[in-house]
C-alpha positions in Angstrom: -44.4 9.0 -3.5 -42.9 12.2 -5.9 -41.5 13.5 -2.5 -39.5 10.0 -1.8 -38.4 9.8 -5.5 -37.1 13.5 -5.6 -35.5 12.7 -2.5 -33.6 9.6 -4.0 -32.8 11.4 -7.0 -31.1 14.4 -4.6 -29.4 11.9 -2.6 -27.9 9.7 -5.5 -27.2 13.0 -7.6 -25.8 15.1 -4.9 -23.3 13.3 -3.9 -19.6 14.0 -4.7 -16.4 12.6 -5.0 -13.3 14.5 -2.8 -10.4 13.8 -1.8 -8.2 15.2 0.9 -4.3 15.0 0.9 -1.4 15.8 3.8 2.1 15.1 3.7 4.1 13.9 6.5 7.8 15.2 7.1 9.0 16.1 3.4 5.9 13.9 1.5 6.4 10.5 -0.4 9.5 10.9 -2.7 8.3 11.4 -6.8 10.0 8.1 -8.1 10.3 4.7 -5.9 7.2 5.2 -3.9 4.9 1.9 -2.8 0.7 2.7 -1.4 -1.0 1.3 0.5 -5.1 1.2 0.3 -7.4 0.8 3.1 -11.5 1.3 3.3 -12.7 2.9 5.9 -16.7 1.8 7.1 -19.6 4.3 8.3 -23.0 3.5 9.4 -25.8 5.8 10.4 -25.0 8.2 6.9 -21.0 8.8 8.5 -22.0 9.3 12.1 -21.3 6.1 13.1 -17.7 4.9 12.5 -16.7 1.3 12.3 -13.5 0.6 12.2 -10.3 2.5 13.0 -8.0 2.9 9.9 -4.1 4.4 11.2 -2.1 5.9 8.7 1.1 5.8 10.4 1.0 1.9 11.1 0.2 1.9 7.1 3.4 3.4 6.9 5.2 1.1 8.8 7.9 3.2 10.2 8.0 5.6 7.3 9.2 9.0 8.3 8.3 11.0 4.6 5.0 9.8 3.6 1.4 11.1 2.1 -1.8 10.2 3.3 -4.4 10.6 0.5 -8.2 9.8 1.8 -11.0 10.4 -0.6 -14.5 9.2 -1.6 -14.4 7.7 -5.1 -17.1 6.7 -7.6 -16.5 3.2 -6.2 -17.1 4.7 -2.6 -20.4 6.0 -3.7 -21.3 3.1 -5.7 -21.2 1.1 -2.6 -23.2 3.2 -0.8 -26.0 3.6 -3.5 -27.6 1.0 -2.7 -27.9 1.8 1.1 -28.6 5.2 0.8 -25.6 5.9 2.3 -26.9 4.9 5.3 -23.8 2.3 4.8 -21.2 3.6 3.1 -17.1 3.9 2.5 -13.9 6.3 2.4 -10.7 4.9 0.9 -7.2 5.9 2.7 -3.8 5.4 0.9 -0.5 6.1 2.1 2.2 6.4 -0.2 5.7 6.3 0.8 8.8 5.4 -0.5 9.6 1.7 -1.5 12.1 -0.8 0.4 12.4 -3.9 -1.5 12.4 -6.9 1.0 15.7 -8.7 1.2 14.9 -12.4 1.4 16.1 -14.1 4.1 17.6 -17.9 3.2 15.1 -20.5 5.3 18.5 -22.5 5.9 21.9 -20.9 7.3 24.5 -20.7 5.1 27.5 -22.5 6.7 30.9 -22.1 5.2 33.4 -24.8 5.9 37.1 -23.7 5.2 38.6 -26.4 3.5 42.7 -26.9 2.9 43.5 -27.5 -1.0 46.9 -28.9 -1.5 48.1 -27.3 -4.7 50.8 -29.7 -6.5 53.4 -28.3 -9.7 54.4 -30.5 -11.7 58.4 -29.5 -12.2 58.8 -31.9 -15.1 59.6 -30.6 -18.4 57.5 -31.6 -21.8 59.3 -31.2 -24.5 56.9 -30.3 -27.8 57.6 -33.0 -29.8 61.0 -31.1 -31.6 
């Protein structure tokens, strides 16, 4: 029983938060940037992965972008009560933002029109 406790107090303890970082082509610009989060899932303590997370389809195209993954306090929370034998890795990609253009759900049609313009050529006299 003192052997299982010390060994949940080692596993719970031990465990660290750390983050690894690469940049792609020149690196998400400093101002204008957009990320993207994604979890990644383990099994089996990380042996075991369960799904795929791809960076460059979370860039969507992006050729200057950073790809930050990292194992936060939330991370380890989840896994906590597992015993990691379930647990997480959070991937971001952060790239420069494009603001979406909306698009108008109905055509815009333009008729050209003729406007007959008329002068009046009479005088008006101000009253003198």
């Amino acid at each position: 029983m003192k052997a299982a406790f010390i060994l949940l107090i080692m596993v719970t303890t031990l465990s660290s938060c750390y983050t690894f970082k690469m940049d792609i082509g020149k690196g998400a610009p400093k101002t204008n940037t957009e990320t993207v989060h994604k979890k990644k899932w383990y099994l089996l303590w990380g042996l075991s992965s369960l799904n795929t997370v791809d960076a460059k389809k979370m860039a969507k195209g992006a050729k200057d972008y950073t790809i930050k993954s990292q194992v936060n306090v939330l991370d380890i929370l989840i896994g906590l009560p597992t015993l990691y034998f379930l647990r997480s890795q959070t991937v971001s990609v952060k790239k420069q933002f494009i603001p979406k253009v909306a698009k108008p759900k109905v055509p815009l049609v333009i008729k050209k029109t003729k406007t007959l313009l008329t002068i009046d050529t009479t005088k008006h006299s101000n009253g003198k």
